[in-house]
N, C-alpha and C positions, 0 to 999 in steps of 0.2 A: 889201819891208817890208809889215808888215799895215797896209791901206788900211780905217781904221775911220769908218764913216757915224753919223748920230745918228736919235732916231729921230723921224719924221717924217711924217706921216699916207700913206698909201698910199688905202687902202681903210678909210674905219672901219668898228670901233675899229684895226687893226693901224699897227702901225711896223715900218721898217725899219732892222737894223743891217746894215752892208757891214764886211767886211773883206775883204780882199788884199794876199796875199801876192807883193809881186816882192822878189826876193832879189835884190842888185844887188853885186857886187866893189867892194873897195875903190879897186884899181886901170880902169882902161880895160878895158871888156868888152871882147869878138868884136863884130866887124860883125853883127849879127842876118843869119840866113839871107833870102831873098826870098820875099817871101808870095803867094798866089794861092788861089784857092779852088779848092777840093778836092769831090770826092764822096763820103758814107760809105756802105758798101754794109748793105743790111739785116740785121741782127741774125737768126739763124738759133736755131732750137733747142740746147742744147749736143748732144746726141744727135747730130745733123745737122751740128754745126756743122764747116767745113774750114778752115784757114788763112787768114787774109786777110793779104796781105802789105802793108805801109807805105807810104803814099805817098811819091812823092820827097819832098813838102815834109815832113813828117814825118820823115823821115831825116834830111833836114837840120838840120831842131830839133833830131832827137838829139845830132848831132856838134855844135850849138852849144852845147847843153849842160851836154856832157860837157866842153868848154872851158872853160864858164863854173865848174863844179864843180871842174875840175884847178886854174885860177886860184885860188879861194877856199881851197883846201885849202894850196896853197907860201905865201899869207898867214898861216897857221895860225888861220885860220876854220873855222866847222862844226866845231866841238868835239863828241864824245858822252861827255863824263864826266861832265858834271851840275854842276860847278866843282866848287872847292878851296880849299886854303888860297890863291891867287891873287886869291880872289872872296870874301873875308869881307864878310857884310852883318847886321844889326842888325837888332832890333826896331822901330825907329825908321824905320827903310831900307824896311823890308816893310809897315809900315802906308803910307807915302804911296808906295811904289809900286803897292800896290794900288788904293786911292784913286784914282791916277792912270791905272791899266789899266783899273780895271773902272768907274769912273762919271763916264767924260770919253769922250767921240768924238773922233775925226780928223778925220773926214769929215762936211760936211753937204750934208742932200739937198738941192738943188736942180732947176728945170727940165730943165737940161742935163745931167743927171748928178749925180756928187758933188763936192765943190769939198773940197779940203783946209781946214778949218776946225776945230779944234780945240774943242770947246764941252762945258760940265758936262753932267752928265745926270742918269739913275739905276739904281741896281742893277737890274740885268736878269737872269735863270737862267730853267732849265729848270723846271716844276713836274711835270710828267706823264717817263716813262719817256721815254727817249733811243730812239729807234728805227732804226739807221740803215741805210738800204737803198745796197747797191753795187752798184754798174752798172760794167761796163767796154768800152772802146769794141772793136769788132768786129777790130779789130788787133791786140789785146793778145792776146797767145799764151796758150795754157793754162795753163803750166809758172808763165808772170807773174803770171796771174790767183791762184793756191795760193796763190804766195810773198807777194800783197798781202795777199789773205783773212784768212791767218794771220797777220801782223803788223797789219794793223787788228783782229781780236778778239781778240788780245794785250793791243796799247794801248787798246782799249776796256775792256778788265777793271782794268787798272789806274788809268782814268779814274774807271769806278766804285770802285773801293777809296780810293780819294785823295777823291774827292768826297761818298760814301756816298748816293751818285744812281744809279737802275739806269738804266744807259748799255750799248747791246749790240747786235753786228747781229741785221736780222730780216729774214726774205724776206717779211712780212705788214703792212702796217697803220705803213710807216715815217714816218718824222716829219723823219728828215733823210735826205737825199739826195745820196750823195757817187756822184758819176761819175770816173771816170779813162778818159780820151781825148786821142786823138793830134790834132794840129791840125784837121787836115779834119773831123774827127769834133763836135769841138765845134761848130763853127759849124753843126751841124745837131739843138743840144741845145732850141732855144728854144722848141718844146710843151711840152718834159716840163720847162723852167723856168717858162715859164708855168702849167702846169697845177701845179709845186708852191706855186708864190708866188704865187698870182694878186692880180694889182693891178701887175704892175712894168709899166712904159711900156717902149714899143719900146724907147726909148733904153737902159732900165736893162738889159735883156733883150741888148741889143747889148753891151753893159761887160763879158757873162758869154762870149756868143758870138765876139766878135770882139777879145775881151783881147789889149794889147800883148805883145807878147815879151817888156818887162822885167817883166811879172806874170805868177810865178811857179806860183799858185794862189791861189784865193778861195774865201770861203764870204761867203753871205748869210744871214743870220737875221732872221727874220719874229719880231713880238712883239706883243702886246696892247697897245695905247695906254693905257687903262685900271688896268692891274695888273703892265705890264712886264713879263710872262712870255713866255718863247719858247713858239711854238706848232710852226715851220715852221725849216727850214734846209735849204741847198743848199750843195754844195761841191762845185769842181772843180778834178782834179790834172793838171797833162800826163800824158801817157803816156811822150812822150820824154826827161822826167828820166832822169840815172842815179840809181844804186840808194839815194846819202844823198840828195841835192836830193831825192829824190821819196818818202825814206820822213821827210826834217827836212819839204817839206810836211806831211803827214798829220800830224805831233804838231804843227805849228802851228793849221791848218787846225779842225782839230777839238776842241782845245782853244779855242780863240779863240771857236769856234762854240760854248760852253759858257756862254758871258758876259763872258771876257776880250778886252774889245772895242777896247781901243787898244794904242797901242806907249807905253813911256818909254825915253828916252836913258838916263836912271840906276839901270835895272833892270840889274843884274848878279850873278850868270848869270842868265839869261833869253831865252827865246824873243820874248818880245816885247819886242822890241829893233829899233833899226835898224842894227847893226853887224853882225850875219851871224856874230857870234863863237861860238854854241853852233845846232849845229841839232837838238839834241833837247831836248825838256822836263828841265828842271834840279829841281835840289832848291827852289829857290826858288819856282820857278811849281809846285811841289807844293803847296806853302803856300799861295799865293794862291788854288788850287783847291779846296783844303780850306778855307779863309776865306771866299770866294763862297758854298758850299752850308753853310754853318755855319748851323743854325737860329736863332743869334741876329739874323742880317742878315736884309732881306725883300725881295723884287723890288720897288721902286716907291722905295725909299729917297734920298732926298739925300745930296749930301757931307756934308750939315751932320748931319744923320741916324745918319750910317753912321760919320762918323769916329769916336767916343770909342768905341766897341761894335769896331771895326776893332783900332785900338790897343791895346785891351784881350787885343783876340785874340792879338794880334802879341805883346805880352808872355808870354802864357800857351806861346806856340810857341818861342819864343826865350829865354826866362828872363830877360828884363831887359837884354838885354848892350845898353845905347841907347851 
């Protein structure tokens, strides 16, 4: 489930918001495979580049998995229809789940890390052009590396069209930072998370490098303490997902990293959720994404602020049906 932080001075002026994603079965996972540190070997020119083949311990990720995927799906989780008539929600339903997704945390910082703490906040979004730079770790095949390419500048276009934010990859001047790497691989990410976040303590920097098995993926977003605007964001995918776990990351991932910064229980359909019942972006969280960048809302907003201007939305989306 997305693991959401509040924001909390880092470096002034910035904050930081956390999210993380572990996607966890309803039932009994797999035993997690056995851990051990790994070597990643250097990134080559693509020109240059040969094959690198997977560590054991990476392999094994794979096959857990692809377990944990098989598992989720004989529960009839991971949905890709966007819901239905199963899932009717209200005008009423979508302003306080908004409310509740975009200006409340999960998480608060702390010395140690982030503590599960659920706390008010304020409306936070992107003000400047979404930039996102992809990286993939030295494992990832070529043929995988296309297949991602094209489905993140997919769901980036359609990020922009829903939000009317330009959202888009760029190999120049990126602003967010999404890696996809195999286990060993990560644990060798921490200059280029420090140099995008600068201000995170070892500790925070280890939450990204040395993530549980049941976290799934993460993004962090950096913001202005100030004006609550994102400046900065990082996100990281396994590489050893299969093909839904690792493409339901990425519409989490990077939506979440847009502003939709907590989970609700009574968000249905919805990605942010903590039931694993849809794993792609619904019709719902369209609307909430559209309500986020609505020029009537403002980055720095209260609940108290934002509700009646929310609700209004919510009507105008829905036609009334409370």
């Amino acid at each position: 489930m997305m693991l959401c932080g509040p924001r909390r001075s880092i470096l002034p002026p910035r904050a930081l918001a956390l999210a993380a994603c572990a996607l966890l079965a309803a039932c009994n996972p797999p035993a997690p495979p056995p851990t051990g540190h790994g070597t990643m070997p250097r990134p080559r020119p693509a020109s240059l580049r040969v094959p690198v083949p997977e560590s054991p311990e990476a392999q094994a990720m794979r096959a857990y998995y692809a377990r944990i995927q098989t598992d989720l799906l004989a529960q009839g989780l991971l949905r890709t229809d966007g819901g239905g008539r199963d899932t009717p929600y209200t005008d009423r339903m979508l302003a306080e789940n908004f409310i509740r997704i975009a200006l409340y945390d999960e998480y608060e910082r702390a010395d140690s890390g982030f503590a599960q703490r659920e706390t008010e906040s304020r409306l936070r979004r992107w003000e400047a052009p979404v930039k996102v730079g992809l990286s993939f770790g030295a494992s990832v095949p070529e043929e995988r590396r296309a297949t991602d390419r094209a489905r993140i500048a997919s769901y980036l276009a359609r990020l922009a069209r829903i939000t009317g934010h330009p959202i888009g990859l760029s190999d120049s001047g990126a602003n967010f930072f999404l890696h996809i790497v195999a286990e060993d691989e990560r644990r060798e990410l921490g200059p280029a998370i420090s140099s995008a976040l600068p201000g995170l303590s070892a500790t925070e920097v280890a939450g990204i490098t040395e993530m549980p098995t049941s976290t799934y993926c993460l993004v962090y977003a950096l913001s202005d303490d100030e004006t609550s605007v994102y400046t900065r964001a990082f996100a990281v995918i396994r590489a050893e997902h299969p093909d839904l776990l690792r493409l339901s990351c990425l519409h989490e991932e990077l939506a979440q990293g847009l502003g939709l910064a907590n989970d609700s229980p009574a968000a249905r359909p919805s990605i942010f959720n903590d039931d694993e019942e849809f794993a792609l972006l619904t019709t719902q969280d369209e609307l909430l994404l559209r309500m986020l960048y609505d020029p009537r809302l403002r980055p720095g907003m209260t609940v108290r602020e934002a509700q009646p201007i929310v609700e209004a939305i919510a009507y105008e989306l829905l036609g009334g049906e409370s």
